[in-house]
N, C-alpha and C positions, 0 to 999 in steps of 0.2 A: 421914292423907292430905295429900298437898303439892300446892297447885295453881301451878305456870308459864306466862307468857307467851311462848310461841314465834312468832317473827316467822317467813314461808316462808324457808330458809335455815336456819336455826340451831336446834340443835340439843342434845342434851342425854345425860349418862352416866348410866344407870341400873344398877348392880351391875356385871354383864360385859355389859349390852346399849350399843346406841349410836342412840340414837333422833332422825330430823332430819324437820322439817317440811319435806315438798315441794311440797303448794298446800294452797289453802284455796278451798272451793267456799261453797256460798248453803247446804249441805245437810251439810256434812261437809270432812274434812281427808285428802289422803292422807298417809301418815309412810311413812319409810322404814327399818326395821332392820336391825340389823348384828349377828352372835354368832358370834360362834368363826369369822368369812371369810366366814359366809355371810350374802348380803343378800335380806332381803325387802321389798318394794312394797306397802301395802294401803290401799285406799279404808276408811272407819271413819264412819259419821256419828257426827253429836254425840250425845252421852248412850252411846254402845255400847261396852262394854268391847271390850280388844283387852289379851288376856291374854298374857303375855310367857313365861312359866312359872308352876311352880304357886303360884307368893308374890307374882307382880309382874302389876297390873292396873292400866291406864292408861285415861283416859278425857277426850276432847277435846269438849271445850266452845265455842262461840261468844263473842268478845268485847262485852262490850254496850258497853263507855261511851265510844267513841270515834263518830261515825258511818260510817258504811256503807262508803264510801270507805278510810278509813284500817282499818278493822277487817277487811278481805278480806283483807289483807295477814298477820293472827294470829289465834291462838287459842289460848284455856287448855288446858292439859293436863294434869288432874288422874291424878295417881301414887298409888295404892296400893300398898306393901310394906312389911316389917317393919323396924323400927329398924335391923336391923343391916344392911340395907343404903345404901350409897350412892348418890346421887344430886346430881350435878354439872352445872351447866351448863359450855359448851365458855369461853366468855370468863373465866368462875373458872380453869378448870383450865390453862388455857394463860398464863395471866395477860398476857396482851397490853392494851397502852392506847393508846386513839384517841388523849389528848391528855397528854402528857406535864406540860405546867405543872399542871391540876387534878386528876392520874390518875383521870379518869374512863374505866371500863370500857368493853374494845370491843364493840360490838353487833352483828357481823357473823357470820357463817358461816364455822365453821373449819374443818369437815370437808372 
């Protein structure tokens, strides 16, 4: 299992899916998926799988160590599937950099 930090915005490759944080509520997260053109919308609270296919199970978590304020803004999103798939974040794959003197990684929303 791989757990990420998704900021709302940004998003992440999982095999052929395309998964992006749209908000973050007190109760749960909605994401938004993408496969083969077609896009789906789904509210999910925390702890509840949200099955992708029959190999790929994701499940969104609450951030704790920031306080309340900054934490509305993300949450984990723990990934279950088999090694041989992939799983990317969008600022790896695009390799885009906010700051060219220390190449540190962009943190924004590429979809």
């Amino acid at each position: 299992m791989l757990t990420v930090t998704r900021r709302v915005g940004e998003s992440l490759k999982i095999g052929e899916y395309r998964l992006m944080l749209r908000t973050r509520s007190v109760g749960g997260v909605t994401l938004t998926t993408l496969h083969q053109g077609q896009i789906s919308i789904r509210d999910i609270e925390f702890g509840q799988p949200l099955q992708l296919n029959q190999e790929i199970i994701v499940y969104p978590y609450p951030n704790n160590r920031e306080g309340f304020s900054k934490s509305i803004h993300q949450a984990k999103i723990s990934i279950s599937a088999p090694k041989h798939i992939k799983i990317q974040r969008d600022e790896l794959e695009v390799g885009y950099c906010r700051n060219e003197k220390t190449n540190q990684k962009y943190l924004g929303a590429m979809t």
